[in-house]
ZAKOL-973603 format. One record per residue (C-alpha): residue in three letters; x, y, z. Coordinates in steps of 0.5 Angstrom, whole numbers, plus 500, padded with zeros to 3 digits. Example, Ala and Ser with C-alpha at 12.3 -4.5 7.8 and 13.67 -1.06 7.14 Angstrom:
// ZAKOL-973603
Ala525491516Ser527498514
END
This chain:
// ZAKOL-973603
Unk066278824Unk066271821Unk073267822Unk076262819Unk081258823Unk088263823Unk095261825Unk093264832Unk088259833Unk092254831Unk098249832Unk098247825Unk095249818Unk092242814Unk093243808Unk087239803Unk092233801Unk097231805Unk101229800Unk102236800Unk106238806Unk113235803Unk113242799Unk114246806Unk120243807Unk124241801Unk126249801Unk130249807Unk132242807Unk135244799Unk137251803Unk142246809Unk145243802Unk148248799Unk149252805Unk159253804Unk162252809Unk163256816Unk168262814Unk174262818Unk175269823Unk179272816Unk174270811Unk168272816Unk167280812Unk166280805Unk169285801Unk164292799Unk159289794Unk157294789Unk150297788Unk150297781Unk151292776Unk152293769Unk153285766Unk147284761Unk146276758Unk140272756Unk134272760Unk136278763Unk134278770Unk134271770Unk140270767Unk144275773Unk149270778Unk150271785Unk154275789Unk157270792Unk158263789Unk156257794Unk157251790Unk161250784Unk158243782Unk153247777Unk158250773Unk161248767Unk166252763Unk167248756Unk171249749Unk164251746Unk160254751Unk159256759Unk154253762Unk151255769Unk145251773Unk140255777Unk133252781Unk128255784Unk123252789Unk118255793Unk112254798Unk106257800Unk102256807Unk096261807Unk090263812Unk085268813Unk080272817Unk075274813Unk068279816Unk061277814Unk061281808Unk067277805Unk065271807Unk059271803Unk064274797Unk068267797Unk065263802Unk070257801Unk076260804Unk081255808Unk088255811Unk093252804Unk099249803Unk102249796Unk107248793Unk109256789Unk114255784Unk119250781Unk123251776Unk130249772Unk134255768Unk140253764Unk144259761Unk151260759Unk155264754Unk158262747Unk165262746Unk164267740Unk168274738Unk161277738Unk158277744Unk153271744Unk148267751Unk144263752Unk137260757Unk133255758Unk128255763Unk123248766Unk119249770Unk113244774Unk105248774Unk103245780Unk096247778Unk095242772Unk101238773Unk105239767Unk112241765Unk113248761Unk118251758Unk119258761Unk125264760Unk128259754Unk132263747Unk139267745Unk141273745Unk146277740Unk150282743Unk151289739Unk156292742Unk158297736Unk150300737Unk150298744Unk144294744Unk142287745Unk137282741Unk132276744Unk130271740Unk125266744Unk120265750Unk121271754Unk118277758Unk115283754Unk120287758Unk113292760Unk114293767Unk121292772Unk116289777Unk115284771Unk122284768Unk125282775Unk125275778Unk119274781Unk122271787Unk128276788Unk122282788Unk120285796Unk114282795Unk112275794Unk106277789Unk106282784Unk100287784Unk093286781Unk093290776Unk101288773Unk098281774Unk091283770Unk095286765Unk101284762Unk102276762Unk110273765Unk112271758Unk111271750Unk114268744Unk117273739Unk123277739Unk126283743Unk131289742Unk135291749Unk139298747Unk143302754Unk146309753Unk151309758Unk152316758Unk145319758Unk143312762Unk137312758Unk135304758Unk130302752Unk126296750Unk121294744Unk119286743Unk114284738Unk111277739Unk107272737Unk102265740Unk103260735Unk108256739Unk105258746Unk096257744Unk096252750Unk100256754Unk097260760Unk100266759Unk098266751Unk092271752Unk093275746Unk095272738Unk100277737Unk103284741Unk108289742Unk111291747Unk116298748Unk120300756Unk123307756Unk127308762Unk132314765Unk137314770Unk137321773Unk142319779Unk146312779Unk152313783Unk155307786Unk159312792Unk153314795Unk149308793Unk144313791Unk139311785Unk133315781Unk130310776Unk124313771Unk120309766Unk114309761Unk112304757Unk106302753Unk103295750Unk099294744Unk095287744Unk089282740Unk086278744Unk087271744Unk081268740Unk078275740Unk076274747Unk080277753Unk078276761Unk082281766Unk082279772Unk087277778Unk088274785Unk088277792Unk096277793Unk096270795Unk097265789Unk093260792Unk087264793Unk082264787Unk080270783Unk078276787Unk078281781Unk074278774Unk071281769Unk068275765Unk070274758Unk067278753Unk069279745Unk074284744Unk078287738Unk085289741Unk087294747Unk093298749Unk096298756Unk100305759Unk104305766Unk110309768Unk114307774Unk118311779Unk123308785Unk128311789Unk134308792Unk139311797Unk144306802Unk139300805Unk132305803Unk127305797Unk121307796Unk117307789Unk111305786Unk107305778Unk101305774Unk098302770Unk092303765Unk088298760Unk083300756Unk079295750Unk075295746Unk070291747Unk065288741Unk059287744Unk057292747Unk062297742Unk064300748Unk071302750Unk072300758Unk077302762Unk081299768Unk086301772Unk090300778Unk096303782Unk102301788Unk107304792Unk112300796Unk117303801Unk123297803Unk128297809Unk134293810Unk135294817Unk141290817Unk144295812Unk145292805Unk143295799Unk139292794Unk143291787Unk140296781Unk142292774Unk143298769Unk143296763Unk136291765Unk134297768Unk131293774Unk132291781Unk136284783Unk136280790Unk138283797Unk145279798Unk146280805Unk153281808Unk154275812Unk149271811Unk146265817Unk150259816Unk156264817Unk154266823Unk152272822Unk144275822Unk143274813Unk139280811Unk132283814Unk128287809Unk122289811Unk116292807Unk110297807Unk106296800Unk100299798Unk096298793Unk089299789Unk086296782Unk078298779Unk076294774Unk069296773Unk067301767Unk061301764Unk057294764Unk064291766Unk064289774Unk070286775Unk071289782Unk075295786Unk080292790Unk084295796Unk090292799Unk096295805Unk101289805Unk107291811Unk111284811Unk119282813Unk124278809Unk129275812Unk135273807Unk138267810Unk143268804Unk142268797Unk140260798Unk135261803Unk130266804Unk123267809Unk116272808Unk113273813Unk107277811Unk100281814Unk095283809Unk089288810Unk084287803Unk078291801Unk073288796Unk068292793Unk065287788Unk058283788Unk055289791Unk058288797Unk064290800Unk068285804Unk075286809Unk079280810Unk086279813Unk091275810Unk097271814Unk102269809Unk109265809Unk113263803Unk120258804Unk124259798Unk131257795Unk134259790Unk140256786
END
Protein backbone atom coordinates (compact mmCIF):
# COMPACT_ATOMS: atom_id res chain seq x y z
CA UNK A 1 0.00 0.00 0.00
CA UNK A 2 1.29 3.56 -0.88
CA UNK A 3 0.66 6.30 1.64
CA UNK A 4 0.54 9.68 1.27
CA UNK A 5 1.50 11.47 4.57
CA UNK A 6 -1.72 11.51 6.56
CA UNK A 7 -2.57 13.56 9.72
CA UNK A 8 -1.46 10.55 11.84
CA UNK A 9 1.77 11.14 10.37
CA UNK A 10 1.88 14.55 10.64
CA UNK A 11 1.75 17.60 13.14
CA UNK A 12 0.95 19.82 10.58
CA UNK A 13 -0.97 19.65 6.94
CA UNK A 14 1.37 22.17 4.30
CA UNK A 15 -0.93 23.73 2.27
CA UNK A 16 0.83 24.42 -1.25
CA UNK A 17 0.99 28.19 -0.64
CA UNK A 18 1.13 29.64 2.57
CA UNK A 19 -0.69 32.45 2.09
CA UNK A 20 -3.38 29.94 2.22
CA UNK A 21 -3.32 29.16 5.82
CA UNK A 22 -5.21 32.19 7.05
CA UNK A 23 -8.54 30.81 5.56
CA UNK A 24 -8.53 27.90 8.39
CA UNK A 25 -8.55 30.26 10.81
CA UNK A 26 -10.46 33.34 9.91
CA UNK A 27 -13.93 31.11 10.56
CA UNK A 28 -13.32 30.53 14.33
CA UNK A 29 -11.92 34.16 14.74
CA UNK A 30 -15.54 35.21 12.83
CA UNK A 31 -17.49 32.44 14.95
CA UNK A 32 -15.48 34.17 18.70
CA UNK A 33 -16.82 37.61 17.18
CA UNK A 34 -20.13 36.97 17.08
CA UNK A 35 -20.50 34.46 20.05
CA UNK A 36 -23.68 36.65 22.63
CA UNK A 37 -22.85 37.18 25.65
CA UNK A 38 -22.79 34.32 28.81
CA UNK A 39 -26.71 33.52 29.37
CA UNK A 40 -27.38 34.24 33.04
CA UNK A 41 -28.46 30.99 35.06
CA UNK A 42 -32.54 32.25 34.08
CA UNK A 43 -31.49 32.46 30.47
CA UNK A 44 -29.15 29.49 30.28
CA UNK A 45 -32.38 27.02 28.78
CA UNK A 46 -34.05 28.02 25.76
CA UNK A 47 -37.84 27.63 25.04
CA UNK A 48 -39.00 24.17 22.96
CA UNK A 49 -37.97 25.02 19.49
CA UNK A 50 -40.21 24.00 16.66
CA UNK A 51 -39.51 21.28 14.46
CA UNK A 52 -41.36 22.47 11.72
CA UNK A 53 -41.05 25.70 9.92
CA UNK A 54 -43.73 26.80 7.66
CA UNK A 55 -42.23 30.80 6.71
CA UNK A 56 -41.25 30.97 2.98
CA UNK A 57 -39.25 34.04 1.49
CA UNK A 58 -36.92 34.75 -1.19
CA UNK A 59 -34.46 32.33 -1.88
CA UNK A 60 -35.79 29.78 -0.10
CA UNK A 61 -33.60 27.91 1.90
CA UNK A 62 -31.09 30.71 1.80
CA UNK A 63 -33.15 33.25 2.77
CA UNK A 64 -34.54 31.00 6.09
CA UNK A 65 -33.09 33.08 9.57
CA UNK A 66 -31.90 31.55 12.54
CA UNK A 67 -33.31 30.05 15.53
CA UNK A 68 -31.58 32.50 17.81
CA UNK A 69 -30.43 35.93 16.96
CA UNK A 70 -26.91 36.44 18.02
CA UNK A 71 -26.17 39.91 16.58
CA UNK A 72 -28.63 42.73 15.87
CA UNK A 73 -26.06 44.87 13.80
CA UNK A 74 -27.09 43.11 10.49
CA UNK A 75 -30.57 43.97 10.55
CA UNK A 76 -32.45 47.01 9.35
CA UNK A 77 -35.99 47.46 9.68
CA UNK A 78 -36.90 50.55 7.10
CA UNK A 79 -40.25 52.59 5.91
CA UNK A 80 -39.57 50.56 2.50
CA UNK A 81 -38.03 47.55 3.26
CA UNK A 82 -36.38 45.22 5.71
CA UNK A 83 -32.84 44.10 5.17
CA UNK A 84 -30.92 41.13 6.83
CA UNK A 85 -27.00 40.55 6.23
CA UNK A 86 -25.85 36.89 6.02
CA UNK A 87 -22.28 35.46 5.32
CA UNK A 88 -20.69 32.42 4.82
CA UNK A 89 -16.97 31.50 4.94
CA UNK A 90 -15.78 28.35 5.05
CA UNK A 91 -12.20 26.13 5.14
CA UNK A 92 -11.26 22.99 3.93
CA UNK A 93 -8.17 20.99 5.12
CA UNK A 94 -7.79 17.33 3.43
CA UNK A 95 -5.30 14.43 3.24
CA UNK A 96 -5.37 10.79 1.70
CA UNK A 97 -4.14 7.15 1.98
CA UNK A 98 -4.14 6.08 -1.11
CA UNK A 99 -3.53 1.83 -2.26
CA UNK A 100 -1.09 1.12 -5.28
CA UNK A 101 -4.07 1.24 -7.73
CA UNK A 102 -5.34 4.60 -6.77
CA UNK A 103 -2.12 5.93 -6.61
CA UNK A 104 -1.59 5.08 -10.48
CA UNK A 105 -5.22 6.71 -11.03
CA UNK A 106 -4.08 10.12 -9.67
CA UNK A 107 -0.82 10.28 -8.69
CA UNK A 108 -0.45 13.80 -7.52
CA UNK A 109 -2.65 13.52 -4.66
CA UNK A 110 -1.32 15.70 -1.59
CA UNK A 111 -2.77 17.03 2.01
CA UNK A 112 -4.68 20.67 1.04
CA UNK A 113 -5.74 23.59 2.78
CA UNK A 114 -8.19 25.72 0.81
CA UNK A 115 -10.39 28.24 1.26
CA UNK A 116 -14.49 26.54 0.69
CA UNK A 117 -16.82 29.16 0.32
CA UNK A 118 -17.27 32.89 0.85
CA UNK A 119 -20.13 34.36 0.27
CA UNK A 120 -22.78 37.61 1.10
CA UNK A 121 -26.36 37.05 0.91
CA UNK A 122 -28.59 40.50 1.59
CA UNK A 123 -32.63 39.57 1.83
CA UNK A 124 -35.30 41.53 2.86
CA UNK A 125 -39.21 41.70 2.78
CA UNK A 126 -41.09 44.59 1.03
CA UNK A 127 -43.25 46.91 3.10
CA UNK A 128 -46.16 46.11 0.47
CA UNK A 129 -49.95 44.52 0.89
CA UNK A 130 -49.03 41.69 -1.55
CA UNK A 131 -46.57 39.60 -0.08
CA UNK A 132 -43.12 40.64 -1.79
CA UNK A 133 -38.94 39.74 -0.78
CA UNK A 134 -35.94 39.92 -1.91
CA UNK A 135 -32.10 38.33 -2.31
CA UNK A 136 -29.03 39.11 -3.31
CA UNK A 137 -26.51 36.75 -3.07
CA UNK A 138 -21.98 37.48 -3.54
CA UNK A 139 -19.73 35.48 -3.60
CA UNK A 140 -15.82 34.94 -3.92
CA UNK A 141 -14.46 31.58 -6.26
CA UNK A 142 -11.64 30.81 -4.76
CA UNK A 143 -10.46 28.76 -7.86
CA UNK A 144 -10.59 31.71 -10.66
CA UNK A 145 -10.47 34.60 -8.12
CA UNK A 146 -13.63 36.35 -9.40
CA UNK A 147 -16.67 37.62 -7.52
CA UNK A 148 -19.89 36.06 -8.69
CA UNK A 149 -23.52 36.86 -8.00
CA UNK A 150 -25.08 33.67 -6.68
CA UNK A 151 -28.92 33.39 -5.03
CA UNK A 152 -29.92 37.06 -6.42
CA UNK A 153 -33.89 37.91 -7.68
CA UNK A 154 -37.68 38.70 -6.07
CA UNK A 155 -40.19 36.83 -5.16
CA UNK A 156 -44.05 37.40 -5.47
CA UNK A 157 -46.28 35.92 -2.85
CA UNK A 158 -49.75 34.58 -4.23
CA UNK A 159 -51.41 33.65 -1.22
CA UNK A 160 -54.87 33.69 -2.77
CA UNK A 161 -53.40 30.47 -4.97
CA UNK A 162 -50.93 29.60 -2.22
CA UNK A 163 -47.95 29.74 -4.32
CA UNK A 164 -45.16 31.89 -4.64
CA UNK A 165 -42.82 33.21 -8.06
CA UNK A 166 -39.23 33.50 -8.45
CA UNK A 167 -37.67 35.68 -10.80
CA UNK A 168 -33.58 35.73 -11.07
CA UNK A 169 -30.81 33.57 -10.25
CA UNK A 170 -31.59 30.71 -8.21
CA UNK A 171 -31.67 26.94 -7.68
CA UNK A 172 -33.74 24.79 -10.27
CA UNK A 173 -35.53 23.44 -7.35
CA UNK A 174 -34.70 19.44 -8.30
CA UNK A 175 -33.73 17.85 -5.59
CA UNK A 176 -33.82 18.81 -1.35
CA UNK A 177 -30.17 18.17 -1.31
CA UNK A 178 -29.64 20.95 -3.83
CA UNK A 179 -32.36 23.14 -2.68
CA UNK A 180 -31.00 23.25 1.21
CA UNK A 181 -28.09 25.46 2.06
CA UNK A 182 -25.27 23.45 1.47
CA UNK A 183 -23.67 24.29 4.41
CA UNK A 184 -26.65 23.56 6.91
CA UNK A 185 -26.85 19.78 5.06
CA UNK A 186 -25.30 16.43 7.51
CA UNK A 187 -22.72 16.35 4.78
CA UNK A 188 -20.14 18.57 3.59
CA UNK A 189 -20.44 17.54 0.15
CA UNK A 190 -23.40 16.59 -1.89
CA UNK A 191 -23.19 13.05 -3.61
CA UNK A 192 -21.89 12.42 -7.06
CA UNK A 193 -24.33 12.11 -8.93
CA UNK A 194 -26.57 15.29 -7.57
CA UNK A 195 -23.43 17.27 -8.39
CA UNK A 196 -23.20 15.35 -12.25
CA UNK A 197 -26.37 16.11 -12.85
CA UNK A 198 -27.99 19.03 -11.73
CA UNK A 199 -25.95 22.60 -11.60
CA UNK A 200 -26.43 25.02 -8.11
CA UNK A 201 -27.98 27.45 -9.94
CA UNK A 202 -29.72 28.87 -13.28
CA UNK A 203 -31.40 32.39 -14.52
CA UNK A 204 -35.20 31.98 -15.12
CA UNK A 205 -38.13 31.74 -13.56
CA UNK A 206 -39.66 29.44 -10.78
CA UNK A 207 -43.45 28.76 -9.32
CA UNK A 208 -43.45 27.46 -5.80
CA UNK A 209 -47.13 26.11 -4.73
CA UNK A 210 -47.96 24.57 -0.83
CA UNK A 211 -51.31 22.86 -0.18
CA UNK A 212 -51.28 22.94 3.49
CA UNK A 213 -53.92 20.31 3.72
CA UNK A 214 -53.12 17.45 1.52
CA UNK A 215 -49.04 18.73 2.48
CA UNK A 216 -48.28 18.34 -0.85
CA UNK A 217 -45.12 20.71 -1.96
CA UNK A 218 -44.77 21.28 -6.08
CA UNK A 219 -42.21 23.47 -8.01
CA UNK A 220 -41.57 24.20 -11.74
CA UNK A 221 -38.84 26.60 -12.91
CA UNK A 222 -37.95 27.42 -16.66
CA UNK A 223 -34.58 29.01 -17.40
CA UNK A 224 -32.37 30.31 -19.54
CA UNK A 225 -28.16 31.16 -19.89
CA UNK A 226 -28.17 34.19 -21.59
CA UNK A 227 -27.13 36.19 -18.61
CA UNK A 228 -25.05 33.52 -16.99
CA UNK A 229 -22.80 31.98 -20.40
CA UNK A 230 -19.86 32.55 -18.33
CA UNK A 231 -20.94 30.93 -15.34
CA UNK A 232 -19.76 27.39 -14.16
CA UNK A 233 -23.09 26.40 -13.51
CA UNK A 234 -24.38 27.39 -16.90
CA UNK A 235 -23.88 23.88 -18.68
CA UNK A 236 -27.09 23.60 -20.43
CA UNK A 237 -28.56 26.89 -22.99
CA UNK A 238 -31.97 26.40 -21.59
CA UNK A 239 -33.93 23.98 -19.26
CA UNK A 240 -36.90 23.28 -17.02
CA UNK A 241 -36.96 21.82 -14.03
CA UNK A 242 -40.40 20.37 -11.86
CA UNK A 243 -40.17 18.86 -7.77
CA UNK A 244 -43.20 17.08 -6.35
CA UNK A 245 -43.27 16.22 -2.75
CA UNK A 246 -45.90 14.69 0.01
CA UNK A 247 -45.80 15.16 3.45
CA UNK A 248 -47.43 11.77 4.77
CA UNK A 249 -46.59 12.47 8.31
CA UNK A 250 -45.70 16.08 9.62
CA UNK A 251 -46.62 16.33 13.21
CA UNK A 252 -44.60 19.06 15.39
CA UNK A 253 -45.89 16.72 18.68
CA UNK A 254 -44.04 13.75 18.04
CA UNK A 255 -41.63 15.64 16.15
CA UNK A 256 -41.83 12.88 13.56
CA UNK A 257 -41.77 13.74 9.66
CA UNK A 258 -42.26 11.36 6.20
CA UNK A 259 -41.09 13.30 3.36
CA UNK A 260 -41.57 11.98 -0.37
CA UNK A 261 -40.63 13.59 -3.67
CA UNK A 262 -40.18 13.04 -7.58
CA UNK A 263 -38.77 15.09 -9.88
CA UNK A 264 -37.52 15.51 -13.23
CA UNK A 265 -35.59 18.01 -15.54
CA UNK A 266 -35.37 18.32 -19.30
CA UNK A 267 -32.23 20.24 -20.57
CA UNK A 268 -29.97 21.36 -24.09
CA UNK A 269 -26.73 21.33 -23.40
CA UNK A 270 -24.59 24.19 -23.48
CA UNK A 271 -23.39 24.75 -26.90
CA UNK A 272 -24.59 21.35 -27.63
CA UNK A 273 -21.85 19.68 -25.96
CA UNK A 274 -22.25 18.15 -22.11
CA UNK A 275 -19.51 16.75 -19.98
CA UNK A 276 -20.79 14.75 -16.81
CA UNK A 277 -18.58 14.45 -14.21
CA UNK A 278 -18.15 15.04 -10.51
CA UNK A 279 -15.32 14.86 -7.53
CA UNK A 280 -14.44 12.17 -4.95
CA UNK A 281 -16.50 14.12 -1.86
CA UNK A 282 -13.56 16.44 -1.21
CA UNK A 283 -14.15 19.80 -3.12
CA UNK A 284 -10.30 20.36 -3.24
CA UNK A 285 -9.68 17.03 -5.28
CA UNK A 286 -9.69 16.74 -8.90
CA UNK A 287 -12.35 14.88 -10.92
CA UNK A 288 -12.45 11.18 -10.10
CA UNK A 289 -15.80 10.46 -12.36
CA UNK A 290 -15.66 12.18 -16.07
CA UNK A 291 -16.82 11.30 -19.22
CA UNK A 292 -15.30 13.75 -21.53
CA UNK A 293 -17.26 16.30 -23.55
CA UNK A 294 -19.13 14.87 -26.43
CA UNK A 295 -22.02 16.45 -28.60
CA UNK A 296 -25.26 15.96 -27.32
CA UNK A 297 -28.68 17.33 -28.46
CA UNK A 298 -30.77 17.40 -25.19
CA UNK A 299 -31.22 14.94 -21.79
CA UNK A 300 -33.91 14.42 -19.19
CA UNK A 301 -32.61 13.59 -15.44
CA UNK A 302 -35.18 11.49 -13.17
CA UNK A 303 -34.83 10.95 -9.24
CA UNK A 304 -37.01 10.35 -6.32
CA UNK A 305 -35.94 11.16 -2.85
CA UNK A 306 -37.37 9.76 0.42
CA UNK A 307 -36.08 11.00 4.39
CA UNK A 308 -37.68 9.91 7.54
CA UNK A 309 -37.41 11.69 10.68
CA UNK A 310 -38.39 10.88 14.23
CA UNK A 311 -36.99 13.37 17.38
CA UNK A 312 -32.96 13.78 17.12
CA UNK A 313 -33.20 10.49 13.95
CA UNK A 314 -33.26 10.69 10.35
CA UNK A 315 -32.53 8.35 7.86
CA UNK A 316 -32.96 8.82 3.93
CA UNK A 317 -31.63 8.62 0.70
CA UNK A 318 -32.22 9.40 -3.34
CA UNK A 319 -32.00 8.51 -6.97
CA UNK A 320 -30.93 10.01 -9.70
CA UNK A 321 -30.98 8.89 -13.43
CA UNK A 322 -29.52 11.04 -16.60
CA UNK A 323 -29.85 9.81 -19.95
CA UNK A 324 -28.40 11.85 -23.21
CA UNK A 325 -28.51 11.82 -26.38
CA UNK A 326 -25.36 11.70 -27.66
CA UNK A 327 -24.46 12.69 -31.46
CA UNK A 328 -21.81 11.33 -32.60
CA UNK A 329 -22.14 7.92 -31.96
CA UNK A 330 -26.39 8.39 -31.96
CA UNK A 331 -26.48 6.55 -28.90
CA UNK A 332 -28.51 7.31 -25.65
CA UNK A 333 -25.88 6.55 -22.59
CA UNK A 334 -27.23 6.42 -19.51
CA UNK A 335 -25.75 7.32 -15.90
CA UNK A 336 -26.96 6.98 -12.62
CA UNK A 337 -26.17 7.07 -8.99
CA UNK A 338 -27.89 6.43 -5.47
CA UNK A 339 -27.29 7.47 -1.67
CA UNK A 340 -28.45 6.89 1.74
CA UNK A 341 -27.66 8.74 4.63
CA UNK A 342 -28.61 7.86 8.41
CA UNK A 343 -27.85 11.05 10.99
CA UNK A 344 -28.07 11.17 14.90
CA UNK A 345 -28.21 14.23 17.17
CA UNK A 346 -26.91 12.84 20.14
CA UNK A 347 -27.45 15.50 22.31
CA UNK A 348 -30.92 15.53 21.51
CA UNK A 349 -31.89 18.31 18.96
CA UNK A 350 -34.05 17.59 16.07
CA UNK A 351 -33.22 18.85 12.70
CA UNK A 352 -35.98 21.85 11.69
CA UNK A 353 -38.14 20.68 8.46
CA UNK A 354 -39.13 23.55 6.28
CA UNK A 355 -42.82 22.74 5.05
CA UNK A 356 -43.60 24.78 2.46
CA UNK A 357 -39.88 24.62 0.91
CA UNK A 358 -40.06 21.01 1.34
CA UNK A 359 -36.36 20.71 2.79
CA UNK A 360 -34.30 20.20 5.67
CA UNK A 361 -32.55 23.49 7.68
CA UNK A 362 -29.85 23.77 10.12
CA UNK A 363 -29.42 21.62 13.63
CA UNK A 364 -29.76 24.67 16.46
CA UNK A 365 -28.37 23.29 19.26
CA UNK A 366 -30.05 23.94 22.64
CA UNK A 367 -27.42 25.42 24.37
CA UNK A 368 -24.78 26.23 22.01
CA UNK A 369 -20.67 26.44 23.74
CA UNK A 370 -20.28 30.06 24.22
CA UNK A 371 -23.35 29.33 26.67
CA UNK A 372 -21.83 27.00 28.37
CA UNK A 373 -23.27 24.12 27.15
CA UNK A 374 -22.09 21.27 24.67
CA UNK A 375 -23.63 23.15 21.40
CA UNK A 376 -24.88 19.90 19.12
CA UNK A 377 -23.21 16.56 18.00
CA UNK A 378 -24.77 14.98 14.92
CA UNK A 379 -23.11 12.20 13.67
CA UNK A 380 -23.67 10.58 10.18
CA UNK A 381 -23.44 7.38 8.35
CA UNK A 382 -23.26 8.00 4.34
CA UNK A 383 -23.33 5.80 1.50
CA UNK A 384 -23.13 6.41 -1.80
CA UNK A 385 -22.65 4.74 -5.49
CA UNK A 386 -22.36 6.58 -9.02
CA UNK A 387 -21.72 4.58 -12.72
CA UNK A 388 -21.08 6.51 -15.19
CA UNK A 389 -20.26 4.25 -17.76
CA UNK A 390 -22.73 3.19 -20.64
CA UNK A 391 -21.71 1.97 -23.92
CA UNK A 392 -18.44 4.22 -25.35
CA UNK A 393 -18.85 6.49 -22.49
CA UNK A 394 -16.02 5.67 -19.34
CA UNK A 395 -16.63 7.74 -16.88
CA UNK A 396 -16.14 5.52 -14.01
CA UNK A 397 -18.18 3.66 -11.36
CA UNK A 398 -17.45 5.32 -7.88
CA UNK A 399 -18.39 3.79 -4.48
CA UNK A 400 -18.00 5.70 -1.17
CA UNK A 401 -19.12 4.88 2.87
CA UNK A 402 -18.68 8.37 4.75
CA UNK A 403 -19.34 7.89 8.79
CA UNK A 404 -18.27 11.56 9.97
CA UNK A 405 -19.58 13.93 13.19
CA UNK A 406 -20.64 17.53 13.19
CA UNK A 407 -20.38 19.47 16.03
CA UNK A 408 -22.55 22.82 15.94
CA UNK A 409 -20.79 24.81 18.38
CA UNK A 410 -23.97 27.39 17.65
CA UNK A 411 -25.57 28.12 14.53
CA UNK A 412 -22.40 30.55 14.10
CA UNK A 413 -19.90 28.15 14.37
CA UNK A 414 -19.79 24.70 13.35
CA UNK A 415 -16.65 21.64 13.01
CA UNK A 416 -16.77 18.16 10.38
CA UNK A 417 -14.70 15.66 11.21
CA UNK A 418 -14.82 13.26 8.62
CA UNK A 419 -13.42 9.60 7.54
CA UNK A 420 -14.10 8.64 3.90
CA UNK A 421 -13.51 4.84 2.24
CA UNK A 422 -13.79 5.40 -1.90
CA UNK A 423 -13.59 2.80 -4.63
CA UNK A 424 -12.88 3.85 -8.22
CA UNK A 425 -13.41 1.81 -10.98
CA UNK A 426 -11.92 3.57 -13.72
CA UNK A 427 -8.91 3.30 -16.28
CA UNK A 428 -8.89 -0.15 -15.93
CA UNK A 429 -8.37 -0.13 -12.82
CA UNK A 430 -9.70 -0.33 -9.67
CA UNK A 431 -8.33 1.69 -6.70
CA UNK A 432 -9.33 2.38 -2.72
CA UNK A 433 -8.36 5.58 -0.83
CA UNK A 434 -8.87 6.88 2.39
CA UNK A 435 -10.21 10.11 2.72
CA UNK A 436 -9.66 12.50 6.22
CA UNK A 437 -11.32 15.41 6.00
CA UNK A 438 -12.09 18.65 8.36
CA UNK A 439 -14.06 21.85 7.52
CA UNK A 440 -14.17 25.01 9.98
CA UNK A 441 -17.57 27.12 9.03
CA UNK A 442 -19.30 30.20 10.14
CA UNK A 443 -22.26 31.47 9.07
CA UNK A 444 -24.10 34.63 9.86
Amino acid sequence: MTTQGSFLQQIQVPPPDASRRGFLWLPLVLGVLLMPPRATHAQETLPTQSSIDTTAAAGDADAVEPKRKLVKWNEYDGPVTTVRLGMVFLTDVVDYNQDSESHQQFPDLAPDVGLRDFRFLLKGRLKTKRPISWTLGYMYDGADEEWHFRQTGVEVGFPEVSSRLFFGRTKEGYSMIKVMVGVHGWLNERSQSNDAFVPILADGVKLQTYLKKPRIHFSFGGYVDDLSEDEKFATSDNQISSRLVWQPILSEEDRSLLHLGVMGRLFHPDNGNIQVRARPGVFLAPYWLDTGKFASDDGEVLGAEAFYRKGSWMFGGEYNREKVHAVVSDTNPVFWGADAVLAWNITGETRTYNAPGAFFTQVSPTKSVFEGGPGAWEVVLHAAYSDFDDGLFNGGKYFRVTPMANWHMSENLRLEFTYGYGVLDRFALKGGTQFFQFRLQTTL
